[in-house]
C-alpha positions in Angstrom: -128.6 34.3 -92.2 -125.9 33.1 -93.8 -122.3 32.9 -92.0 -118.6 32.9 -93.9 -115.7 31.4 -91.6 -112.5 31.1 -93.7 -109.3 29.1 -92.6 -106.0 27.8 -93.9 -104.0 30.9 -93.6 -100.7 31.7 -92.1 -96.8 32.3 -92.9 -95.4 30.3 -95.9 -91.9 30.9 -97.4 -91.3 31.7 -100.8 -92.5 29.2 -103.4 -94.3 27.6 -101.0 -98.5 26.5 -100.8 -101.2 26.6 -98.9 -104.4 25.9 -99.0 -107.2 27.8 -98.1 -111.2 26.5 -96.4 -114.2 28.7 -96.4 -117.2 26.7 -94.4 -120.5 28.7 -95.4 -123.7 28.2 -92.9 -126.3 27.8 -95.5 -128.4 25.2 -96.7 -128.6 26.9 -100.0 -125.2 27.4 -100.7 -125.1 24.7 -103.8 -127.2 27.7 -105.7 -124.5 30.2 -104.6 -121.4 31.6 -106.9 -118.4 31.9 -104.7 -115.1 34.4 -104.8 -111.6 34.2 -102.8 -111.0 38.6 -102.7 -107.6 39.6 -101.4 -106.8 42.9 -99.7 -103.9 44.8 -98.5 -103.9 47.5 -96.6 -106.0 50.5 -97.6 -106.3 48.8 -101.0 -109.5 47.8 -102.9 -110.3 44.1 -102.7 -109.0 42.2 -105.8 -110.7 38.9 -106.8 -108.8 35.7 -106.8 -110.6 33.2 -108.1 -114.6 32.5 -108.4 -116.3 29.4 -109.0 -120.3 29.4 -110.0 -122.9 27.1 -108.7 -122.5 24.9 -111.5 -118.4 25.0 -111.2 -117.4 26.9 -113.7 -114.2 28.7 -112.5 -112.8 31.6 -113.5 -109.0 33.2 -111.9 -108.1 36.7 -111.9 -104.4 37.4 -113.2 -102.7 36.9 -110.2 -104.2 33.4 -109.8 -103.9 31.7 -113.2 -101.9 29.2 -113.6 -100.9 28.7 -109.6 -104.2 28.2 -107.5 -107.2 26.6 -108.1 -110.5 27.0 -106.7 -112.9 24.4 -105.9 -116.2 23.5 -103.6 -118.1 21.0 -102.1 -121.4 21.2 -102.0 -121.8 18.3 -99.5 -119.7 20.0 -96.5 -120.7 23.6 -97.9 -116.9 24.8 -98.6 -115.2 26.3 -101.2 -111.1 26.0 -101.3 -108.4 28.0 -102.8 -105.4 25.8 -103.6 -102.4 28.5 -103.6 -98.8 27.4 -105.3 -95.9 28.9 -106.0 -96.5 32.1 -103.5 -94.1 34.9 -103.2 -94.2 38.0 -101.0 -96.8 40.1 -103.4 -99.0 37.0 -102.2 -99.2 38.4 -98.2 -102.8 39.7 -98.2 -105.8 38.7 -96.3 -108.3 36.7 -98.2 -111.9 36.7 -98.0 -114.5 34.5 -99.3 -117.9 35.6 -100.3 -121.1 34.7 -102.1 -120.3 36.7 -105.4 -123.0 39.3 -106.3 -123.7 40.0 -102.6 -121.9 41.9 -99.6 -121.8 38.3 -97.5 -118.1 38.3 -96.6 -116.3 36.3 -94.2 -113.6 38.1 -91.8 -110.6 37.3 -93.6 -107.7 34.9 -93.1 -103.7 36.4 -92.9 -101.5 35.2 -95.5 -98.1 35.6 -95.1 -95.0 34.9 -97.5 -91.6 35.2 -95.9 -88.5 33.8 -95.4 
């Protein structure tokens, strides 16, 4: 069964970057599409960013033009790259394998100064 542990998050000031990790337990996980979700409170989760088996990536309109996704096949991770974050950007973000309900738990984001 495969496992979804993200990392990377924390508290970031305005304008500021960080970058998130999601390490999948999965010796198929080159054939998987990935997605970075983010979720506030009570709110549907939004995709991020996704990135297909073949690394195609696609962002939704909160990510274009300041993060970029990418993976790694070799260490079985897939990265969000976040710049330029303001406060709208505190959520928690999830990684899962796109087109199934295999989530990870969710790493805090926090923008304040």
């Amino acid at each position: 069964q495969v496992r979804l542990v993200e990392s990377g998050g924390g508290v970031v000031r305005p304008g500021g970057s960080l970058r998130l990790s999601c390490a999948a337990s999965h010796y198929r996980f080159d054939t998987f599409a990935m997605g970075w979700y983010r979720q506030a409170s009570g709110i549907k989760r939004e995709l991020v960013a996704s990135i297909s088996h073949l690394h195609i990536e696609d962002y939704g309109y909160f990510a274009k033009g300041r993060f970029r996704i990418s993976r790694d096949n070799a260490k079985n991770t897939v990265e969000l790259q976040m710049n330029g974050l303001e406060a709208e950007g505190s959520d928690v973000y999830y990684c899962r394998i796109i087109g199934t309900e295999k989530w990870g738990q969710g790493t805090q984001v926090t923008v304040s100064s």
